[in-house]
MOPAC internal coordinates of N, CA, C and O (Angstrom, degrees):
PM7 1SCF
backbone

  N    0.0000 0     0.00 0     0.00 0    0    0    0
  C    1.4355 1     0.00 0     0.00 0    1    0    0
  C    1.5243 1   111.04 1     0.00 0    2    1    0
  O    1.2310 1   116.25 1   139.59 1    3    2    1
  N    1.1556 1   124.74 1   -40.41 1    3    2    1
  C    1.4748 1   135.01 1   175.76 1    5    3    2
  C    1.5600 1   102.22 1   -56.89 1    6    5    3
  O    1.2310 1   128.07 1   135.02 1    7    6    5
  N    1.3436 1   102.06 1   -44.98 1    7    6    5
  C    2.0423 1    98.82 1  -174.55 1    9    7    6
  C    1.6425 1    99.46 1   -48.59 1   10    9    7
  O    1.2310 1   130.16 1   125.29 1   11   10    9
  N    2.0123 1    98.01 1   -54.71 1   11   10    9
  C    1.5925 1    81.20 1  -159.80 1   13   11   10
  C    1.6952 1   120.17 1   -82.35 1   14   13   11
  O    1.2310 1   137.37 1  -159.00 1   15   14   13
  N    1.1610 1    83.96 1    21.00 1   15   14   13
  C    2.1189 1    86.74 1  -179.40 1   17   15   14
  C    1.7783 1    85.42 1   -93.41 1   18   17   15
  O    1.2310 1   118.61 1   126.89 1   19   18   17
  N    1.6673 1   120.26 1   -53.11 1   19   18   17
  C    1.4885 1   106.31 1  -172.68 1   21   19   18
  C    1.5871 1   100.49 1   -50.45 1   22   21   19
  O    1.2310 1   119.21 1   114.49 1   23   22   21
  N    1.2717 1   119.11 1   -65.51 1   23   22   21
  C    1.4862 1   118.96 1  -163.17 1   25   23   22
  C    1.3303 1   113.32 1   -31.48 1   26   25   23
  O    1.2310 1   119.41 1   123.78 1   27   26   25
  N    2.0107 1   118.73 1   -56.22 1   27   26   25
  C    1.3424 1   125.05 1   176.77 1   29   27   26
  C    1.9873 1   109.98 1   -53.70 1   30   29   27
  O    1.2310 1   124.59 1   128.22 1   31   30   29
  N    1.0191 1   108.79 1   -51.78 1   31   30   29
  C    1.3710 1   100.43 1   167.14 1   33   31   30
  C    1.3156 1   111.25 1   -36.50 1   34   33   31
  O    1.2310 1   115.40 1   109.29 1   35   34   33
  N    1.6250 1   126.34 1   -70.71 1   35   34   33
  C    1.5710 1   120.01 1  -151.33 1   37   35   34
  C    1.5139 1    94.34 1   -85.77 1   38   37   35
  O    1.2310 1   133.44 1  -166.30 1   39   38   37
  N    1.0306 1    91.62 1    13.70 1   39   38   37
  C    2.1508 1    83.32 1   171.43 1   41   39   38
  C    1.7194 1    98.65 1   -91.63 1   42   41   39
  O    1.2310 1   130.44 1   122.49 1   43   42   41
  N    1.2662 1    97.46 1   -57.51 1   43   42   41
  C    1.6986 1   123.59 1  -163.92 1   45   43   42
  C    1.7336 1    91.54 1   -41.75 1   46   45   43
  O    1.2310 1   128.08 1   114.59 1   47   46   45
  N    1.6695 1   102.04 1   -65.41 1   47   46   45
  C    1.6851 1   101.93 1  -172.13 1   49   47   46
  C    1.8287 1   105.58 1   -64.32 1   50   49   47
  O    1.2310 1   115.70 1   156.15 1   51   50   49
  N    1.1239 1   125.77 1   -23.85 1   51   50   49
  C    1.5175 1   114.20 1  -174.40 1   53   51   50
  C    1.8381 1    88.85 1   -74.01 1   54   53   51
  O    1.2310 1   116.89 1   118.28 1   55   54   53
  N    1.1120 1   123.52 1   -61.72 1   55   54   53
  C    1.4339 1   115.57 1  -170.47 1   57   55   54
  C    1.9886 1   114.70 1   -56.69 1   58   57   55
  O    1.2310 1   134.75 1   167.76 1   59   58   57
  N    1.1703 1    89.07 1   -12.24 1   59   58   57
  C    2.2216 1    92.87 1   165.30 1   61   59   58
  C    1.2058 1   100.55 1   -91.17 1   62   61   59
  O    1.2310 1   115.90 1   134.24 1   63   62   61
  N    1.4827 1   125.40 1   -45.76 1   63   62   61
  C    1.4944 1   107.80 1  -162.84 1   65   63   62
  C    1.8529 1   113.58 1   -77.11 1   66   65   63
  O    1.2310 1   122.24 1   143.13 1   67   66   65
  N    1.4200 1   113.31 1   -36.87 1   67   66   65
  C    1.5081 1   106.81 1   150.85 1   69   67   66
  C    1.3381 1   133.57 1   -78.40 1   70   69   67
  O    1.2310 1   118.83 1  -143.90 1   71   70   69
  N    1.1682 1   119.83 1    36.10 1   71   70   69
  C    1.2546 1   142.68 1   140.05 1   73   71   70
  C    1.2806 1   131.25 1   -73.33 1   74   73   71
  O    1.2310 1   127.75 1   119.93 1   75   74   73
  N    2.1422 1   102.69 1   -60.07 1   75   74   73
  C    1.1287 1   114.30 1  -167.76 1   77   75   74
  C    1.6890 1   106.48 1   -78.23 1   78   77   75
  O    1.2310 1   123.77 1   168.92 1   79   78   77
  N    1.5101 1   110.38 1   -11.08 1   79   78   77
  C    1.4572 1   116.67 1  -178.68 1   81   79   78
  C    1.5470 1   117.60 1   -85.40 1   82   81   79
  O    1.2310 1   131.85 1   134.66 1   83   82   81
  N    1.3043 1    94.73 1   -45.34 1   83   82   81
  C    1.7086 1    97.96 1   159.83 1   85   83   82
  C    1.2329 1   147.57 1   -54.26 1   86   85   83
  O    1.2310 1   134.48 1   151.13 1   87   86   85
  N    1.5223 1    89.61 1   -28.87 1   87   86   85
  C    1.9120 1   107.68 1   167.13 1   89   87   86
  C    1.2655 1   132.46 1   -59.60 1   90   89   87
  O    1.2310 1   136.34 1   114.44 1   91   90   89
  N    2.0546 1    85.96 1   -65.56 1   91   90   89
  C    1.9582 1    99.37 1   162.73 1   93   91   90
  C    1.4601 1   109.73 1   -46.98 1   94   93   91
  O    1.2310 1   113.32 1   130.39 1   95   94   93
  N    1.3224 1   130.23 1   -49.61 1   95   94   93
  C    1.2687 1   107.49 1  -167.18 1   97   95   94
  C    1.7912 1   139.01 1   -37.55 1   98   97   95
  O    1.2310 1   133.73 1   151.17 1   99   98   97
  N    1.8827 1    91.06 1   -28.83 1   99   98   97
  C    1.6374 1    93.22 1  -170.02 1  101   99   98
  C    1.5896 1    99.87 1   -86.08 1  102  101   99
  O    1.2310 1   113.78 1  -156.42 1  103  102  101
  N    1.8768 1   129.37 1    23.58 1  103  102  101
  C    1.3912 1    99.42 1   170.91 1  105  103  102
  C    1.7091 1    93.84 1   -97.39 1  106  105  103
  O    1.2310 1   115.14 1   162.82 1  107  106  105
  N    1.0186 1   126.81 1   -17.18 1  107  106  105
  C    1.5141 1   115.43 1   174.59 1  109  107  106
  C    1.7190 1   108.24 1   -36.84 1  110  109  107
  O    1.2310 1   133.08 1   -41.32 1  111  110  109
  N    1.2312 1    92.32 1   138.68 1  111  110  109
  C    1.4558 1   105.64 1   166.06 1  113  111  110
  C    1.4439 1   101.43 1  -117.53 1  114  113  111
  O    1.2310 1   130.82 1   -36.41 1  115  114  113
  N    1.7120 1    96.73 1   143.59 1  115  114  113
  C    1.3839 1   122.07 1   165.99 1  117  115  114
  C    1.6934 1   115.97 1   -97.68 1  118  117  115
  O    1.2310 1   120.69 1   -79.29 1  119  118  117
  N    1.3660 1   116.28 1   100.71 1  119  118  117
  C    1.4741 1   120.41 1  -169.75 1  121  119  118
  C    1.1839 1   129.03 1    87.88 1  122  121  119
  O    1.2310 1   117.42 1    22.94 1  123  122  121
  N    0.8980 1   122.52 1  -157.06 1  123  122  121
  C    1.9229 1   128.60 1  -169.58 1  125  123  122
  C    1.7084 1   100.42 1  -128.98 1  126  125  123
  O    1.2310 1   121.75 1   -51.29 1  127  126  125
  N    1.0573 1   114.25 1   128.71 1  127  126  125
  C    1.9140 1   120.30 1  -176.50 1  129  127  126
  C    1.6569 1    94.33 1   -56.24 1  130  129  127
  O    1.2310 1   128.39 1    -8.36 1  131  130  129
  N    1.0933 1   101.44 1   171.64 1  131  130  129
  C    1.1966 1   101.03 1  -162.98 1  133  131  130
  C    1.7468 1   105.83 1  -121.34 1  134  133  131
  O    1.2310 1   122.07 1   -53.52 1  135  134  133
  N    1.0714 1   113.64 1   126.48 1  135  134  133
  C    1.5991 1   113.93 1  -163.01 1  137  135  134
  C    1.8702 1   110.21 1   -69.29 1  138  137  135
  O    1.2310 1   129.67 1   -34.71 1  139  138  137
  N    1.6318 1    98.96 1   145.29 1  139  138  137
  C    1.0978 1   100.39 1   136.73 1  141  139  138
  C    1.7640 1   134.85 1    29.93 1  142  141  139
  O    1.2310 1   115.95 1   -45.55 1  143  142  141
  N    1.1148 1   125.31 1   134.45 1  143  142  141
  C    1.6097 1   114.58 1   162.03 1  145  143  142
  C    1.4707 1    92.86 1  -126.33 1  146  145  143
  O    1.2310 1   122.23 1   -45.58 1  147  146  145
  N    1.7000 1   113.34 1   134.42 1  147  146  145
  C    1.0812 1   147.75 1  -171.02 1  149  147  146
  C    2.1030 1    95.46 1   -43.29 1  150  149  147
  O    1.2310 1   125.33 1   -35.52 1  151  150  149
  N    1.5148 1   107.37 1   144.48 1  151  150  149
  C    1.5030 1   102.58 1  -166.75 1  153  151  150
  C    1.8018 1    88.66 1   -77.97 1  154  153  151
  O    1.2310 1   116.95 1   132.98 1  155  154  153
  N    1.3187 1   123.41 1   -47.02 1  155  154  153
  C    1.1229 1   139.73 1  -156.84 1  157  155  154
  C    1.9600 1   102.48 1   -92.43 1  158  157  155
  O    1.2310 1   116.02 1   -50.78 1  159  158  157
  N    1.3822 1   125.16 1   129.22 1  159  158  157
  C    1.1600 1   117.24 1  -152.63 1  161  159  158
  C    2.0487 1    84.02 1   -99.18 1  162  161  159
  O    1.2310 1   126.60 1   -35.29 1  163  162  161
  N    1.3716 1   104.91 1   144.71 1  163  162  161
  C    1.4773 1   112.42 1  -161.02 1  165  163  162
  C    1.6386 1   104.08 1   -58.90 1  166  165  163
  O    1.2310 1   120.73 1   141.05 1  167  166  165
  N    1.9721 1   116.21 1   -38.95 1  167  166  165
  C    1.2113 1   122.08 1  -160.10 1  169  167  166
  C    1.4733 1   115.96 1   -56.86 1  170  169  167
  O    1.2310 1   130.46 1   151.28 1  171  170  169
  N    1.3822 1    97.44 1   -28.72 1  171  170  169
  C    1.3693 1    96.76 1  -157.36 1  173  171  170
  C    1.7872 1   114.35 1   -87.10 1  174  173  171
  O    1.2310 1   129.71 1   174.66 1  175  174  173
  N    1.5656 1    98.89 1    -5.34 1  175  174  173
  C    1.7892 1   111.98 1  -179.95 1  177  175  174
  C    1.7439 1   103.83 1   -85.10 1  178  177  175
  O    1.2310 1   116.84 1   153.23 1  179  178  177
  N    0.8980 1   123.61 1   -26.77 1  179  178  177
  C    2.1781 1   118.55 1   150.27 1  181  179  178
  C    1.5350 1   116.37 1   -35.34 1  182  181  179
  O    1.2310 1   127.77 1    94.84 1  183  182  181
  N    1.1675 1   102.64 1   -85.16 1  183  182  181
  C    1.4390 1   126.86 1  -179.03 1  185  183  182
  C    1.7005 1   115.08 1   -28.40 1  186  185  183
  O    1.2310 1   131.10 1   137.79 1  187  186  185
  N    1.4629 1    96.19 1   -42.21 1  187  186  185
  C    1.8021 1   110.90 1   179.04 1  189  187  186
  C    1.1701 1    92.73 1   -84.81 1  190  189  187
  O    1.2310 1   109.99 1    99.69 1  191  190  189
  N    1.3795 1   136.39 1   -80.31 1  191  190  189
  C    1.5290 1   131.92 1  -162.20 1  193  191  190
  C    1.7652 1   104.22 1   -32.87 1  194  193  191
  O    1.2310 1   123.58 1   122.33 1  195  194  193
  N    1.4611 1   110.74 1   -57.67 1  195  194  193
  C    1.4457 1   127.44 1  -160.97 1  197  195  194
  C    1.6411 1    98.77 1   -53.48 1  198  197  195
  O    1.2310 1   106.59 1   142.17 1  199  198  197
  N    1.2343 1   142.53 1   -37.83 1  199  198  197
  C    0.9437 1   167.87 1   176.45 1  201  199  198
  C    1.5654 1   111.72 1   -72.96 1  202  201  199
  O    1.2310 1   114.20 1   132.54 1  203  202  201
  N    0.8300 1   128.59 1   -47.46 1  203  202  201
  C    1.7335 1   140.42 1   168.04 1  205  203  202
  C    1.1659 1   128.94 1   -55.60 1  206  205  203
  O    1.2310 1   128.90 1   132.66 1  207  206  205
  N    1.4545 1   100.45 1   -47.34 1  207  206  205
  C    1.9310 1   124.83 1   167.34 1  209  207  206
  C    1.1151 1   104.22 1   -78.56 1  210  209  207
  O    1.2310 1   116.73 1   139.90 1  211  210  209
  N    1.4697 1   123.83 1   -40.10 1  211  210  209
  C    1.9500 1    97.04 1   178.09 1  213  211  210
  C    1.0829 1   110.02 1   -56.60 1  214  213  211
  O    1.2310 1   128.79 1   129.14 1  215  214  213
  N    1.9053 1   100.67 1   -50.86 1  215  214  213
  C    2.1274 1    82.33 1  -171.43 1  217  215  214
  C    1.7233 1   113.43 1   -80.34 1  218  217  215
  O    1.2310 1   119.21 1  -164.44 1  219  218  217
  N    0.9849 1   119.10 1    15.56 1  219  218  217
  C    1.7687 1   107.36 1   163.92 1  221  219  218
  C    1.8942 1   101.60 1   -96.98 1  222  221  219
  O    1.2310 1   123.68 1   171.78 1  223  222  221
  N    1.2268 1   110.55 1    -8.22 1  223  222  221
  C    1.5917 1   107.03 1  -170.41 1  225  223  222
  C    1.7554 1    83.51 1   -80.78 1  226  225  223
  O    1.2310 1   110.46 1   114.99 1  227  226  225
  N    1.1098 1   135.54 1   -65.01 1  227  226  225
  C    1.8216 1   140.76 1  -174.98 1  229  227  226
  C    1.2491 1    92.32 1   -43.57 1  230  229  227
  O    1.2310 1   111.69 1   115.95 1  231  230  229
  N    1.2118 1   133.27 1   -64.05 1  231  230  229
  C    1.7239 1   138.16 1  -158.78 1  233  231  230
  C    1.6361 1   106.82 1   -58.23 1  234  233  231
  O    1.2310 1   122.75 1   128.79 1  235  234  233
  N    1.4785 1   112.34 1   -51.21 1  235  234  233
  C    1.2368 1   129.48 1   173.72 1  237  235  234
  C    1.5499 1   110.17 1   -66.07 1  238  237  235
  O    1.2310 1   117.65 1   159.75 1  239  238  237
  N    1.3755 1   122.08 1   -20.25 1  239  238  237
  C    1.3478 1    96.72 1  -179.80 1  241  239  238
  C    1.6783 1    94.88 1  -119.78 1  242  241  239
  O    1.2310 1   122.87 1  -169.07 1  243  242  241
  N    1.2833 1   112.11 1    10.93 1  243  242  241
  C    1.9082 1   102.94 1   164.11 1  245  243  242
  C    1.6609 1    91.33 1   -87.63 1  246  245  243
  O    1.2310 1   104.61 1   134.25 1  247  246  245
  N    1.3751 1   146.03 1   -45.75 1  247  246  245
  C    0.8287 1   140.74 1   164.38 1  249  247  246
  C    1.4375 1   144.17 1   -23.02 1  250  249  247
  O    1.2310 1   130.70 1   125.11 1  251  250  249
  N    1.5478 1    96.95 1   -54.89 1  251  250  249
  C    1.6815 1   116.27 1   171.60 1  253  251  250
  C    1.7718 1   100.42 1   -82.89 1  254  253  251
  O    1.2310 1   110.61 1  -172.67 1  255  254  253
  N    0.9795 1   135.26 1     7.33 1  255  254  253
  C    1.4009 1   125.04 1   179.66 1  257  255  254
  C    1.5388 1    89.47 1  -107.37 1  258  257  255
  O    1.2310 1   124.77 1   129.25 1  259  258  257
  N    1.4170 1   108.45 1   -50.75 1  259  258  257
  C    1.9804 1   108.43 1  -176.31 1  261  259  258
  C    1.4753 1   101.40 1   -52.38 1  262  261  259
  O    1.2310 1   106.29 1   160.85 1  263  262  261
  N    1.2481 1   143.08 1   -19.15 1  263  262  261
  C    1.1372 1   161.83 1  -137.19 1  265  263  262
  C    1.8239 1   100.59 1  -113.77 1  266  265  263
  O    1.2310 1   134.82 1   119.56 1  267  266  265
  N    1.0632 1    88.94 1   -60.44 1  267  266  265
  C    1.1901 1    94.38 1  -165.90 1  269  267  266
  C    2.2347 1   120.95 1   -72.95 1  270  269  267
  O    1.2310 1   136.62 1   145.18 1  271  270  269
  N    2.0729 1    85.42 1   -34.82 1  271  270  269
  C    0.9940 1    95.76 1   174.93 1  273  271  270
  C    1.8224 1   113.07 1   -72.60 1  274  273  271
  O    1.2310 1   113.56 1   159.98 1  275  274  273
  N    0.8562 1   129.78 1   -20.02 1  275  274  273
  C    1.6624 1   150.80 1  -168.68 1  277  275  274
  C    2.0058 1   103.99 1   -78.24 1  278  277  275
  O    1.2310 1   128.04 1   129.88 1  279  278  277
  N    1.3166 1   102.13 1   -50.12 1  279  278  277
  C    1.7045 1   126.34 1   171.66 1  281  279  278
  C    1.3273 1   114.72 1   -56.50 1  282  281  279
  O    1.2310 1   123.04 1   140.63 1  283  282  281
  N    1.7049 1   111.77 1   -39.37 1  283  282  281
  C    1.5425 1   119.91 1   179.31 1  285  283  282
  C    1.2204 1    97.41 1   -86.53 1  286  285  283
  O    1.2310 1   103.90 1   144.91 1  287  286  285
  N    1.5618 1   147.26 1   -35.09 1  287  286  285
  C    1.3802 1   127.20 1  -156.54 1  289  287  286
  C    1.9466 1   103.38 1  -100.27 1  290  289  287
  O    1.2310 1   120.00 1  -165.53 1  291  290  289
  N    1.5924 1   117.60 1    14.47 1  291  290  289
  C    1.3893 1   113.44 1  -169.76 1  293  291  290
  C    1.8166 1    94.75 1   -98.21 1  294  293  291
  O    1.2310 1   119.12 1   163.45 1  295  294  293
  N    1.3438 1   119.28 1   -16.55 1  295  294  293
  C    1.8895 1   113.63 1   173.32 1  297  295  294
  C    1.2765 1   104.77 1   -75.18 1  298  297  295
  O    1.2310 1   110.16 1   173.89 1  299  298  297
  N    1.3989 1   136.08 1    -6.11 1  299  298  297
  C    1.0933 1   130.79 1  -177.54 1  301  299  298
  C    1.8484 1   108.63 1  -109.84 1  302  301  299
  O    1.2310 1   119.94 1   164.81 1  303  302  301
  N    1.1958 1   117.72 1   -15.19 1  303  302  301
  C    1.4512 1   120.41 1   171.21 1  305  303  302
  C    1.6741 1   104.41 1   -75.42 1  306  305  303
  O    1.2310 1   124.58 1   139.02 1  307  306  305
  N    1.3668 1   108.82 1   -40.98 1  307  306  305
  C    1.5158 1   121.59 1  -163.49 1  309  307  306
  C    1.8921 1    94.02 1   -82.66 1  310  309  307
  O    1.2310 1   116.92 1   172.77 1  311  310  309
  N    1.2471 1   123.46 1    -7.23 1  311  310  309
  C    1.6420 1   107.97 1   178.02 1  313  311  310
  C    1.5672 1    89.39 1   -94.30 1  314  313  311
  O    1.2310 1   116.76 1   164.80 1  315  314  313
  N    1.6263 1   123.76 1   -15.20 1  315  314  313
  C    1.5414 1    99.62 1  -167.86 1  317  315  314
  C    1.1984 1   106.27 1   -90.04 1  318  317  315
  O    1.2310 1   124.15 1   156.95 1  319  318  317
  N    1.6644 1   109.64 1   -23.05 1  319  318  317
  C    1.7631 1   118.70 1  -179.95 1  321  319  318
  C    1.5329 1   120.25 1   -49.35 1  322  321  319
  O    1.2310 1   127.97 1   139.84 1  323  322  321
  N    1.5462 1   102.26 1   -40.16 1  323  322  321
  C    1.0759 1   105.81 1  -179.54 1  325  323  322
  C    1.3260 1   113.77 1   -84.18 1  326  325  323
  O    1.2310 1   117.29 1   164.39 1  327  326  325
  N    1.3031 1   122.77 1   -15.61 1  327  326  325
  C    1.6973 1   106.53 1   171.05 1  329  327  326
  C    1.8062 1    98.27 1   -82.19 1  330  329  327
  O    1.2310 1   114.56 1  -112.54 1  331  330  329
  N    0.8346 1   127.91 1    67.46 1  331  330  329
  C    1.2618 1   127.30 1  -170.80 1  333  331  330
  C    1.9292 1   123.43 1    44.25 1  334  333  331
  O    1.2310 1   112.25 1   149.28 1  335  334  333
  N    1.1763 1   132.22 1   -30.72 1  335  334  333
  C    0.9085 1   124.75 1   169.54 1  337  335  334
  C    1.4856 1   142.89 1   -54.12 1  338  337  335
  O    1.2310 1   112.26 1   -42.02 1  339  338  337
  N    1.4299 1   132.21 1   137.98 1  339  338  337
  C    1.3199 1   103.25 1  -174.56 1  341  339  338
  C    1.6755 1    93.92 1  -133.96 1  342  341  339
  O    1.2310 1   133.88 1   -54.25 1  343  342  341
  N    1.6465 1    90.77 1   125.75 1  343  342  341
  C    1.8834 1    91.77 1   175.23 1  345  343  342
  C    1.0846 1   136.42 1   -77.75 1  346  345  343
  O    1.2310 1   104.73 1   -24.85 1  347  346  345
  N    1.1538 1   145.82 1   155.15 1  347  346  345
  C    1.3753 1   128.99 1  -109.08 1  349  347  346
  C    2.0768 1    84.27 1  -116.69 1  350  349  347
  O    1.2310 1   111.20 1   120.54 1  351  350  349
  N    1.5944 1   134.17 1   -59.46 1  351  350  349
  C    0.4869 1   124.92 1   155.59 1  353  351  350
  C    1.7825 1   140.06 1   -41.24 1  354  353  351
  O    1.2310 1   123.68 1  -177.66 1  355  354  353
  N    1.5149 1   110.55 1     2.34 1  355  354  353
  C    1.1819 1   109.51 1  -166.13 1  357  355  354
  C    1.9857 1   120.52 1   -81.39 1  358  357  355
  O    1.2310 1   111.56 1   164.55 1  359  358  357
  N    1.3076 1   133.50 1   -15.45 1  359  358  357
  C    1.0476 1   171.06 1    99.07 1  361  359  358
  C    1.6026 1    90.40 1     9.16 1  362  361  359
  O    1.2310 1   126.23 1    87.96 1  363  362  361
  N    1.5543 1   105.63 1   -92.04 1  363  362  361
  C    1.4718 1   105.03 1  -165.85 1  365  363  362
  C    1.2263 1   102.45 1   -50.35 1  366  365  363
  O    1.2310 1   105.54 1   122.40 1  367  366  365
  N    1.0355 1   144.40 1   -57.60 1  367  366  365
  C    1.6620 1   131.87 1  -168.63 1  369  367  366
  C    1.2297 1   100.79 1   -77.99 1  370  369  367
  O    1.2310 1    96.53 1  -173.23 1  371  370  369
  N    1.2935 1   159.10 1     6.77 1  371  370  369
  C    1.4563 1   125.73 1   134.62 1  373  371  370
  C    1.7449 1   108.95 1   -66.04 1  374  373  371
  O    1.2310 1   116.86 1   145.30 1  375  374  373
  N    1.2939 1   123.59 1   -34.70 1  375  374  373
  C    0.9784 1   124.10 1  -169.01 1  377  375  374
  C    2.0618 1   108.72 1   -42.27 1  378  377  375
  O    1.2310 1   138.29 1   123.85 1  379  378  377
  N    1.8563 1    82.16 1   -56.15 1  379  378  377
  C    1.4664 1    89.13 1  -165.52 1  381  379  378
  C    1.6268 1   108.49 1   -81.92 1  382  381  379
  O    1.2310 1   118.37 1   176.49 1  383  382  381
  N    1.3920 1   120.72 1    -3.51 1  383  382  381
  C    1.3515 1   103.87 1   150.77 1  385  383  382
  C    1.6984 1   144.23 1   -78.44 1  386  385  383
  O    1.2310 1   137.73 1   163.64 1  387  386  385
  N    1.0808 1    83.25 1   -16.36 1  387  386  385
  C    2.1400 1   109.33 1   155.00 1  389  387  386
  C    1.3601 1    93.39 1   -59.24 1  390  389  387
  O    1.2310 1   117.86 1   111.81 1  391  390  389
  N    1.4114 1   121.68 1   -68.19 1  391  390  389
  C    1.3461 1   135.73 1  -145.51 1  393  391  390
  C    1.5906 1   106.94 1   -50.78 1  394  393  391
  O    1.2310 1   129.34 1   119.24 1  395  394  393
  N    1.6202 1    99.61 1   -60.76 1  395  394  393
  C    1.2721 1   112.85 1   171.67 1  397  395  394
  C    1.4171 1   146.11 1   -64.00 1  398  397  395
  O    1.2310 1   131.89 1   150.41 1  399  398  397
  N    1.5372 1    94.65 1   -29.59 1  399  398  397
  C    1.6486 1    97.81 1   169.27 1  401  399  398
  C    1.8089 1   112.85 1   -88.63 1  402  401  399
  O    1.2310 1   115.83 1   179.29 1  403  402  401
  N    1.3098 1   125.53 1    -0.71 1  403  402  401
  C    1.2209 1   123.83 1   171.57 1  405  403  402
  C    1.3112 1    92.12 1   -71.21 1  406  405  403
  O    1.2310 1   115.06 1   134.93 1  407  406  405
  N    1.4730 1   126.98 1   -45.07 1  407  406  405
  C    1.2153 1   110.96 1  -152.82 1  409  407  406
  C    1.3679 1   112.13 1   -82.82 1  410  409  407
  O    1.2310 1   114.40 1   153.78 1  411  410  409
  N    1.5592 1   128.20 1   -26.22 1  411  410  409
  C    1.4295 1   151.25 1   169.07 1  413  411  410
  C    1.5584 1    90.10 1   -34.47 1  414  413  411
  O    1.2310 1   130.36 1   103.88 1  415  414  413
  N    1.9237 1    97.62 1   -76.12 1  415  414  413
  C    1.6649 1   103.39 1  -172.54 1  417  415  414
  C    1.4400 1   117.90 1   -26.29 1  418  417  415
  O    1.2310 1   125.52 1   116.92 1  419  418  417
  N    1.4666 1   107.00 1   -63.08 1  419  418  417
  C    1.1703 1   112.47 1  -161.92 1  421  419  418
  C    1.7275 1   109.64 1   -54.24 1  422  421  419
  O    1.2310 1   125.83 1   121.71 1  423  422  421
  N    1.4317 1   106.40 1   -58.29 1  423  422  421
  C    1.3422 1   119.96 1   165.89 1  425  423  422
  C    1.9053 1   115.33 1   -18.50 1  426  425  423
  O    1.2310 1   126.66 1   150.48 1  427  426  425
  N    1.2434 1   104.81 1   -29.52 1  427  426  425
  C    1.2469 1   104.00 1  -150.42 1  429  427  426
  C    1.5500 1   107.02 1  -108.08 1  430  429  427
  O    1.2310 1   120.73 1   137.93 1  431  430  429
  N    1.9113 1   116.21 1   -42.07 1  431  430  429
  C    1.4972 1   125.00 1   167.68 1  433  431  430
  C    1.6995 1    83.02 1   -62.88 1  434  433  431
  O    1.2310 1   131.59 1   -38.43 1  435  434  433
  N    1.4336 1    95.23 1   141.57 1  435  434  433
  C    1.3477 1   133.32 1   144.86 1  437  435  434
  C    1.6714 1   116.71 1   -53.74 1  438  437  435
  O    1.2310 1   120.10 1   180.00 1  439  438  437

């Protein structure tokens, strides 16, 4: 009689301990949750960029010509400087060639 009271015991605890093993099992996770979908849908950020760069590519190259034309007319301020004269606009167009190539630069870093 003692056997079958031990036996019912090591039954009783084998049927708790695959219990307590079976339970934990369902906090395992399989994988990583899965994020989010973007608020802003990806297709439609091309279309704008693609559109943005043409008109900074026109802007950038009315620019580099204003640029360029402004660059050719400053050897001719600097031959009058030195005969003593100083032209009156000459100032402003260095100004706006600062002006313009900051903005080129910028145009140009990403």
């Amino acid at each position: 009689m003692q056997q079958k009271a031990i036996g019912r015991f090591c039954l009783g605890t084998l049927f708790i301990a695959i219990a307590l093993v079976a339970g934990s099992s369902g906090q395992h996770r399989r994988g990583y949750p899965k994020p989010p979908e973007p608020s802003v849908a990806q297709n439609e950020q091309p279309s704008e960029t693609k559109s943005i760069r043409r008109l900074d590519r026109f802007a950038m190259e009315r620019e580099a010509r204003e640029l360029s034309a402004l660059a050719s007319s400053i050897p001719g301020d600097i031959e009058q400087l030195n005969k003593g004269l100083l032209p009156s606009d000459a100032v402003e167009k260095l100004k706006r060639i600062e002006k313009l190539s900051k903005q080129l630069r910028a145009q140009i870093r990403p």
